[in-house]
N, CA, C and O of each residue as an XYZ file, in Angstrom:
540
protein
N       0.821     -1.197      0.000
C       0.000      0.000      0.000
C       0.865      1.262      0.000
O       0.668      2.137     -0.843
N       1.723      1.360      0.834
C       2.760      2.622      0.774
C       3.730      2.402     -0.563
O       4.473      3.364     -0.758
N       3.831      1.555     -1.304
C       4.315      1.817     -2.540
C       3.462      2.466     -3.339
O       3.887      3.458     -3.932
N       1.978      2.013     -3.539
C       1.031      2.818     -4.135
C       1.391      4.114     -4.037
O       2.037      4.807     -4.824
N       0.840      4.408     -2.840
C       0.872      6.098     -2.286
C       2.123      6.559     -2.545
O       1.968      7.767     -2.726
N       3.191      6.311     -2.658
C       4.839      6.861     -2.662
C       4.633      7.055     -4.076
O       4.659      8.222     -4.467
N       4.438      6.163     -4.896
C       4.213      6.042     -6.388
C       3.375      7.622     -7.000
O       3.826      8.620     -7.563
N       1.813      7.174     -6.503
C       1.254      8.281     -6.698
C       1.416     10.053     -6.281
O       1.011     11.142     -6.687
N       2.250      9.502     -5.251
C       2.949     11.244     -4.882
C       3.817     11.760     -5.438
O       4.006     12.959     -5.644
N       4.552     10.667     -5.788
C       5.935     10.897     -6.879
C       5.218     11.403     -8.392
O       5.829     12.241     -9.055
N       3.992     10.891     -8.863
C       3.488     11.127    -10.036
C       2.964     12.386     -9.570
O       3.619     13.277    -10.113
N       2.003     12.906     -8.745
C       1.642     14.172     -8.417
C       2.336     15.194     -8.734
O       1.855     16.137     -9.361
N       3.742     15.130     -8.282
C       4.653     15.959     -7.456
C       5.472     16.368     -8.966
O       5.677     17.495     -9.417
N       5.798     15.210     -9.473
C       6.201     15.667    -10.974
C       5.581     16.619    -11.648
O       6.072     17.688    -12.010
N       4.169     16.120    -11.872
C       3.358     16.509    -12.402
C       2.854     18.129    -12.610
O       2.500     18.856    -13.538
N       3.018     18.196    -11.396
C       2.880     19.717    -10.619
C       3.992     21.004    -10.886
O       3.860     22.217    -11.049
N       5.593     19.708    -10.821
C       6.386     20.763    -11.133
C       6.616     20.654    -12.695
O       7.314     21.505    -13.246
N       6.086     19.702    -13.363
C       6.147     20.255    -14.886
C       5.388     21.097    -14.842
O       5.956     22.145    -15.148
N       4.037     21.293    -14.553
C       2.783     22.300    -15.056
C       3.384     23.825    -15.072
O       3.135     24.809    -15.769
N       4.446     23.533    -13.799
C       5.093     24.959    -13.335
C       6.106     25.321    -14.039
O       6.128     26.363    -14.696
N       7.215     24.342    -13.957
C       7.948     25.104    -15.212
C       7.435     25.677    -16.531
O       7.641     26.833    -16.901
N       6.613     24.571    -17.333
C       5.876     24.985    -18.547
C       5.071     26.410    -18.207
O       4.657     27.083    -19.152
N       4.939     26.686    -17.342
C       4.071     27.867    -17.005
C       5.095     29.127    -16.887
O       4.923     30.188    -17.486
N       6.091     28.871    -16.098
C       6.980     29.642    -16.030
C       7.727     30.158    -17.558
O       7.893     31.314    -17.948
N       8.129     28.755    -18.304
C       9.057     29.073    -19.490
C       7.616     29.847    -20.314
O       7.916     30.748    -21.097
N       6.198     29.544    -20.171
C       5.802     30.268    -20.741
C       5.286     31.699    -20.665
O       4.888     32.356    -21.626
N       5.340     32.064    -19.493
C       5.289     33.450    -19.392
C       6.711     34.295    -19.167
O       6.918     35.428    -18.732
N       7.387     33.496    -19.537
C       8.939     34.464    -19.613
C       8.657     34.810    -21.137
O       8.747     35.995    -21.458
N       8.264     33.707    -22.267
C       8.075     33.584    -23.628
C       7.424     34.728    -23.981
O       7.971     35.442    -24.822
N       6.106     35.142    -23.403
C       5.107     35.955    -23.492
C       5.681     37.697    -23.137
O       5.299     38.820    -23.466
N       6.523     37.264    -22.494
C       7.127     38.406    -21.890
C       7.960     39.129    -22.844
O       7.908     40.331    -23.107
N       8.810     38.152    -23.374
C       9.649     38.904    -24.359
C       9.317     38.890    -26.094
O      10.039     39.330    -26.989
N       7.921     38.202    -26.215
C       7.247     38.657    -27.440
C       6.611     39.790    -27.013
O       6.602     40.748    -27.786
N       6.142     39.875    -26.080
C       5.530     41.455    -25.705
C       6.360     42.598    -26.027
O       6.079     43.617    -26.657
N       7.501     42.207    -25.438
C       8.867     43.638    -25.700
C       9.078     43.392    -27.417
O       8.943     44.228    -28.310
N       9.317     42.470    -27.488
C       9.511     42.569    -28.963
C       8.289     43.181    -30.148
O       8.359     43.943    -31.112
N       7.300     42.489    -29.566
C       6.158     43.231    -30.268
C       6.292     44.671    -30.175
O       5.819     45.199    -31.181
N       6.836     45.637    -29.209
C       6.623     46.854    -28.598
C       7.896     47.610    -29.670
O       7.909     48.711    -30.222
N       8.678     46.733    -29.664
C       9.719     47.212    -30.573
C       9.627     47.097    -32.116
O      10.233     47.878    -32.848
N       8.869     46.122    -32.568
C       8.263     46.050    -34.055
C       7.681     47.326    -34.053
O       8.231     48.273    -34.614
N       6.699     47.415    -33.514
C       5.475     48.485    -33.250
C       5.986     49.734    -33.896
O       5.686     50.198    -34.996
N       7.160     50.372    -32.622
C       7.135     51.256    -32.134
C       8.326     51.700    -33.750
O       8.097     52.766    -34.322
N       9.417     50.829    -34.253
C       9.928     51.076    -35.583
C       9.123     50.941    -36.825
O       9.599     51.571    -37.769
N       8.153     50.359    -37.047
C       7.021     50.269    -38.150
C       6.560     51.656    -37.751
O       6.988     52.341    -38.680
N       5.956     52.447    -36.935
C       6.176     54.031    -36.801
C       6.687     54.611    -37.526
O       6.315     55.246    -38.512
N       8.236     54.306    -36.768
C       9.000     55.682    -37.524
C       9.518     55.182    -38.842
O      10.253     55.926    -39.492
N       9.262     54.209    -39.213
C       9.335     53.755    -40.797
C       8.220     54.502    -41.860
O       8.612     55.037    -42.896
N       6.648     54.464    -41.429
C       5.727     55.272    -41.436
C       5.735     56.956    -41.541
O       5.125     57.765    -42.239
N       6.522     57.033    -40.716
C       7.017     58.504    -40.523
C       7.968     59.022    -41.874
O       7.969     59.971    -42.658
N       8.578     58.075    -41.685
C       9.880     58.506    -43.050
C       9.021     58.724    -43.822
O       8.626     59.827    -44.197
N       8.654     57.697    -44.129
C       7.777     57.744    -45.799
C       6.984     58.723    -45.961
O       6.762     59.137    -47.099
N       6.251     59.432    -44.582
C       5.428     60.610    -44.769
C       6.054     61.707    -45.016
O       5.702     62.629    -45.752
N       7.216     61.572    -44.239
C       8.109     63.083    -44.351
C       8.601     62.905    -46.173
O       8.255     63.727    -47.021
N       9.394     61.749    -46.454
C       9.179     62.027    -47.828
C       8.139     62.285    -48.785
O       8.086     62.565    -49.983
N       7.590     62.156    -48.146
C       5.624     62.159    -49.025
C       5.610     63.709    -48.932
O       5.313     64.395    -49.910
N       5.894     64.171    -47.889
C       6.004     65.898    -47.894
C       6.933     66.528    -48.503
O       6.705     67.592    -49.078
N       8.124     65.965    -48.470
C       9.076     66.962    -49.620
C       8.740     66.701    -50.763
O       9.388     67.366    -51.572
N       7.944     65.965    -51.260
C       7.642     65.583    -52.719
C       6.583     66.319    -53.240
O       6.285     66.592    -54.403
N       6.036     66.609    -52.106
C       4.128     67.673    -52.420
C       4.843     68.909    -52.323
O       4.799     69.860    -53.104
N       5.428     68.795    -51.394
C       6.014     70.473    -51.193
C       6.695     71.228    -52.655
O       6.305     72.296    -53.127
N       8.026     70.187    -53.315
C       8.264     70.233    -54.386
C       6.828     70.299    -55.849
O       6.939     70.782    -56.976
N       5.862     69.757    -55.342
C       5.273     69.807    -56.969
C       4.409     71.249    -56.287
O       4.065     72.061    -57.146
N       4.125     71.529    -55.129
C       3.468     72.964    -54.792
C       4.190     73.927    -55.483
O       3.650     74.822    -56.134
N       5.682     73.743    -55.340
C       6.432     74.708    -55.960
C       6.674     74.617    -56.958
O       7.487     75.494    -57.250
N       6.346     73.790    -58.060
C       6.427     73.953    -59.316
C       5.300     74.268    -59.579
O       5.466     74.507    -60.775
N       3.868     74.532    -59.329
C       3.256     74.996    -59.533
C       2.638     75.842    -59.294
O       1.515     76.058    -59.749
N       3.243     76.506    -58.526
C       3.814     77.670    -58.231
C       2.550     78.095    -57.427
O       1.786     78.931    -57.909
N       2.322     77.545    -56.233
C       1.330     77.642    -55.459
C       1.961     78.674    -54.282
O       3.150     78.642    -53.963
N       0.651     79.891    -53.495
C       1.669     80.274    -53.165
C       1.962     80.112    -51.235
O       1.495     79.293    -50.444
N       2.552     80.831    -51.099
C       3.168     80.536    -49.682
C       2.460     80.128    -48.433
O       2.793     79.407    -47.493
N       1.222     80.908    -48.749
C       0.198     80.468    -47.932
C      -0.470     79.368    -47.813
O      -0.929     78.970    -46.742
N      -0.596     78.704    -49.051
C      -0.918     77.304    -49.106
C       0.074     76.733    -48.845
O      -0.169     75.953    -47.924
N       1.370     76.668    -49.232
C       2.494     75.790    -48.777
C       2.497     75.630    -47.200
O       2.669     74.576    -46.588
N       2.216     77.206    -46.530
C       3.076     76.700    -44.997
C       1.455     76.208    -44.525
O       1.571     75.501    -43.524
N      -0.151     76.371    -44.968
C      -1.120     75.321    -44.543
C      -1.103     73.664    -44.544
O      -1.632     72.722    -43.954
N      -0.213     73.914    -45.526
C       0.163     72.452    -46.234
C       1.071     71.332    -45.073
O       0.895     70.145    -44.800
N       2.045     72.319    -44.602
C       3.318     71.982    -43.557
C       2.169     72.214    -42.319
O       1.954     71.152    -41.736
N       1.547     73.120    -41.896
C       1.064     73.135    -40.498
C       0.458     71.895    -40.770
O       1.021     70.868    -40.392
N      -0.798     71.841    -41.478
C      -1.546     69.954    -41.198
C      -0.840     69.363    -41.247
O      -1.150     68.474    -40.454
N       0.584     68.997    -41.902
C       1.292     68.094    -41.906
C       1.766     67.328    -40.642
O       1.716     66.155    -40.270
N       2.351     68.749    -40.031
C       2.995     68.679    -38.760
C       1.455     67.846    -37.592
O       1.298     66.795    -36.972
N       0.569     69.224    -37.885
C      -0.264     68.092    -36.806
C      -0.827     66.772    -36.923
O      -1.527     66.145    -36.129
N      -0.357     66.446    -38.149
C      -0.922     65.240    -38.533
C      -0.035     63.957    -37.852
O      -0.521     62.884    -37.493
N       0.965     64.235    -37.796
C       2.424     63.472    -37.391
C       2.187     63.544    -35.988
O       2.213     62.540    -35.276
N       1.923     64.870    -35.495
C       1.544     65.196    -33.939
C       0.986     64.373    -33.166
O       1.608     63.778    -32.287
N      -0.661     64.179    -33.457
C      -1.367     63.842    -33.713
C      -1.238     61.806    -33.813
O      -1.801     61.027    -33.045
N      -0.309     61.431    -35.022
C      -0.115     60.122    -34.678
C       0.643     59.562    -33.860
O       0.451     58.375    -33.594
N       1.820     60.372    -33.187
C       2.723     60.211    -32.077
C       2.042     59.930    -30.853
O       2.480     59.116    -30.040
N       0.874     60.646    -30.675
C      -0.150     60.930    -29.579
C      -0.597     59.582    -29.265
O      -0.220     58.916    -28.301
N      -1.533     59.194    -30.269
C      -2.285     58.309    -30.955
C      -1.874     57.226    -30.710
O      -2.566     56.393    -30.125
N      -0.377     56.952    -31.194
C      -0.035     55.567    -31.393
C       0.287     54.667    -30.184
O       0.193     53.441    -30.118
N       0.753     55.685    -29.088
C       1.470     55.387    -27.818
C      -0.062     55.327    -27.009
O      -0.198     54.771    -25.919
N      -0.827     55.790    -27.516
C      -2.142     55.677    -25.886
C      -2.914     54.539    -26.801
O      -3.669     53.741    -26.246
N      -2.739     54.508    -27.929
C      -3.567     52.955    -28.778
C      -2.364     51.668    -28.062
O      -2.839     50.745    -27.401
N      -1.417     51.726    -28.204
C      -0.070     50.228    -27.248
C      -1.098     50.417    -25.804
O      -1.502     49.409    -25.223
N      -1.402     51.597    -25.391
C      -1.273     51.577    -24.036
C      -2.454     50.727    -23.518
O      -2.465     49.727    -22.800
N      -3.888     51.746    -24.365
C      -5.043     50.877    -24.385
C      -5.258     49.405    -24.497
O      -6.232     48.775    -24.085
N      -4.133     48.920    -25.158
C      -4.552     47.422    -26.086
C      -4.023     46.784    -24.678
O      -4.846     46.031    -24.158
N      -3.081     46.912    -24.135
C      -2.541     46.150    -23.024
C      -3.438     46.346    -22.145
O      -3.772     47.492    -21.841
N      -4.110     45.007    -21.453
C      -4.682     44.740    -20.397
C      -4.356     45.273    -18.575
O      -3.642     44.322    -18.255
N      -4.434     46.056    -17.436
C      -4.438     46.496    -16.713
C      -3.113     45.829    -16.026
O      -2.163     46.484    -15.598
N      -3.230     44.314    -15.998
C      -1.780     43.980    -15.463
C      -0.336     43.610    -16.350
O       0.676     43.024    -15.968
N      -0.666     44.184    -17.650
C       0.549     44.170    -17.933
C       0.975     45.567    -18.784
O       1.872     45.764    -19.604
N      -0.011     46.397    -18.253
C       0.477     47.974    -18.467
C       1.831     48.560    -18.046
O       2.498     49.453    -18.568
N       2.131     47.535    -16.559
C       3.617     47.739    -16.653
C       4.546     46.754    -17.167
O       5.389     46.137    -16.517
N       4.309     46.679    -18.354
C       5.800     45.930    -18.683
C       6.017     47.301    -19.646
O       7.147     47.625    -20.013
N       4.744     48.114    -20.036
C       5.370     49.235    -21.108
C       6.571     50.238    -20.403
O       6.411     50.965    -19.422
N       7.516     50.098    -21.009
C       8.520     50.895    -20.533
C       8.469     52.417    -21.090
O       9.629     52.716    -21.373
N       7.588     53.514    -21.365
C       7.457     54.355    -22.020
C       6.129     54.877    -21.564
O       5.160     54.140    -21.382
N       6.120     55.995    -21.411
C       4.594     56.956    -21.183
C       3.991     57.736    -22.424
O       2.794     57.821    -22.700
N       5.178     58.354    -23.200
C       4.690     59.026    -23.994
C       5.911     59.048    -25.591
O       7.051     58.591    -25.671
N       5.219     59.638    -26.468
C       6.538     59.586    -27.562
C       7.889     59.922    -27.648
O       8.586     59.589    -28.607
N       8.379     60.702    -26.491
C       9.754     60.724    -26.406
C      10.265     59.573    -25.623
O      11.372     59.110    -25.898
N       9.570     59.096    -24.705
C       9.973     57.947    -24.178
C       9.929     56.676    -24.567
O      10.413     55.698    -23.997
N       9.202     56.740    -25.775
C       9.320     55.498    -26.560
C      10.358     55.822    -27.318
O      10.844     54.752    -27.685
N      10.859     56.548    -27.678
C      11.986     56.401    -28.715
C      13.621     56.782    -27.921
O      14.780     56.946    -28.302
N      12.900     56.792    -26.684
C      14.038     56.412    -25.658
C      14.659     54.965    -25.790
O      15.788     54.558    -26.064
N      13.364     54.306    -25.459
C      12.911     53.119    -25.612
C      13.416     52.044    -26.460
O      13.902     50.975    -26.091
N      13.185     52.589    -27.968
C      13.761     52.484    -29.282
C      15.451     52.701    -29.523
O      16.275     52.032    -30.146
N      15.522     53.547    -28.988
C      17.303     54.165    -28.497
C      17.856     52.712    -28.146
O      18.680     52.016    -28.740
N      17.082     52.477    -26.914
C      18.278     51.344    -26.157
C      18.443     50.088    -26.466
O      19.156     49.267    -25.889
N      17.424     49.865    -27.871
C      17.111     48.047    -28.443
C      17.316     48.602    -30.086
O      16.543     48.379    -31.018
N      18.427     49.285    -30.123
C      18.613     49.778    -31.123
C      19.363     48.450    -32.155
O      19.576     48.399    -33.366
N      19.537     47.782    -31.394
C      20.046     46.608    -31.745
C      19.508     45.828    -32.424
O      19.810     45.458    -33.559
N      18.450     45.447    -31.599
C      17.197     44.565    -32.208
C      16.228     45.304    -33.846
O      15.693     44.775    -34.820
N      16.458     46.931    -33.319
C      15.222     47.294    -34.330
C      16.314     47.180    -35.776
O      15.916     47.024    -36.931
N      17.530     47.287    -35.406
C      18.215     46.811    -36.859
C      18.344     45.713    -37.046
O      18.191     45.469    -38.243
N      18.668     44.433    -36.175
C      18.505     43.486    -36.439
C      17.247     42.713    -37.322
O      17.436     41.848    -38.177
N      15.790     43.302    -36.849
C      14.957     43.456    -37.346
C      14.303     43.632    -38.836
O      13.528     43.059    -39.602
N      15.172     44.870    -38.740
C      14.953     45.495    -40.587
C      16.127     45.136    -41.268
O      16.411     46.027    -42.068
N      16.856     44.291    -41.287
C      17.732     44.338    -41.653
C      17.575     43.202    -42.923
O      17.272     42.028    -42.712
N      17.795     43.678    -44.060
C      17.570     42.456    -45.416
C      18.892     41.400    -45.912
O      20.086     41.680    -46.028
N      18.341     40.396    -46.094
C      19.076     39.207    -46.251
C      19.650     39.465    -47.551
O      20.822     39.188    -47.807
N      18.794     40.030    -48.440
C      19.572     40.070    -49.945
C      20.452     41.175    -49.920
O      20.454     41.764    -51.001
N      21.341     41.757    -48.908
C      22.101     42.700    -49.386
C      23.387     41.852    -49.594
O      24.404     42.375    -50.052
């Protein structure tokens, strides 16, 4: 009878500490697709950004060949600017929203300068990231 029971405690006891490790290795997993997600995110942005700012020297250029005048150009640059404003705002309280109440703190960042603080210090990763195989 106490082999039974020794048996079955030994199976318990395993049992229990697999559930836990697997639990553990999986919320370490979760943890650092989260940061990583945060870092995709947050460079698909300013990738976004480029392309807009070039999208603006290119309008700006055909304004001036057509010789539009100054007043429309710098209306042209003010929406621009708040438009960019505006998605900086946007993009950081949309991460913030999407994250659920207890893992609001893993965001390391409050607002857009601090995300690209953020971005600063995994500067590593976000090139690692974009970085193309066919060069």
């Amino acid at each position: 009878m106490e082999n039974w029971l020794f048996g079955l405690l030994t199976f318990i006891f395993g049992y229990v500490t697999c559930k836990t490790f697997y639990f553990v290795r999986g919320a370490r997993l979760s943890l650092v697709m989260m940061r990583a997600s945060h870092i995709i995110y947050l460079s698909s942005l300013i990738k976004a950004m480029e392309m807009m700012s070039y999208a603006r020297e290119i309008m700006r250029e055909h304004m001036l060949k057509s010789e539009k005048t100054s007043a429309e150009i710098s209306s042209f640059e003010y929406r621009f600017e708040n438009e960019v404003s505006h998605l900086r705002i946007r993009s950081v309280e949309a991460l913030q929203s999407l994250h659920p109440p207890v893992f609001r703190q893993m965001i390391d960042f409050e607002d857009w300068k601090g995300a690209m603080e953020y971005l600063s210090t995994h500067q590593e990763a976000v090139l690692k990231f974009w970085e193309r195989d066919d060069q």
